[in-house]
N, C-alpha and C positions, 0 to 999 in steps of 0.2 A: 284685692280689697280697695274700694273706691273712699277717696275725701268721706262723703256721707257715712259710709260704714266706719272709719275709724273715728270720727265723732260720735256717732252712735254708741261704740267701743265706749269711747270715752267716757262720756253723759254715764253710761252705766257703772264704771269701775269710779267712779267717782260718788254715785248715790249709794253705792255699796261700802265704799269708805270713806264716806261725807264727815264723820266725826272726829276721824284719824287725824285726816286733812286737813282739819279745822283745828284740832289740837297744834297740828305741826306748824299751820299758814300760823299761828299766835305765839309762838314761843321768842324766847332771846335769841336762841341762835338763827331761826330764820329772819327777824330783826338785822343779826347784821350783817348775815349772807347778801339780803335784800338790800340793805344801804349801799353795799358797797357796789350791786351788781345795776342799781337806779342811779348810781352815779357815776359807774363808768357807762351807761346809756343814755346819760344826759349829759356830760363832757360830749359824748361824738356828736353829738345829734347838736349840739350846739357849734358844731365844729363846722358840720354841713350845713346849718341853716342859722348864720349866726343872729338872724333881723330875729328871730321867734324866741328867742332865747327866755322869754316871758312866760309864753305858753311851754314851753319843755320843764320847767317850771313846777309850773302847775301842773303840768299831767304826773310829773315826776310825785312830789307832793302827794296826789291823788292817789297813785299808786303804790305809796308808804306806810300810806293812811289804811290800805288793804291788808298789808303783810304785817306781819309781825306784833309786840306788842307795845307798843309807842309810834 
């Protein structure tokens, strides 16, 4: 199974339980699985590239903004 094919994989097991997913990316608990797993990847990521610390930031943020419900 090539890269392509398990995206493919994927795309499909994902429009097949798009709604699940959707239920689960919005609840509490993924909320603070998410917090805690965006901020031990923005502690390193700040660790290695301390000048951007701005932007890590913001991406981090941005991807907070996706998960959970807050």
């Amino acid at each position: 199974m090539g890269i392509e094919d398990a995206v493919n994989k994927g795309k499909e097991l994902f429009e097949q339980n798009k709604d699940k997913i959707e239920e689960a990316v919005k609840s509490e608990q993924a909320e603070d699985i998410s917090d805690k797993v965006l901020d031990g990847i923005a502690d390193f990521a700040k660790k290695v590239a301390p000048g951007a610390a701005d932007q890590i930031d913001d991406i981090r943020q941005n991807a907070d903004n996706a998960v959970g419900n807050e």
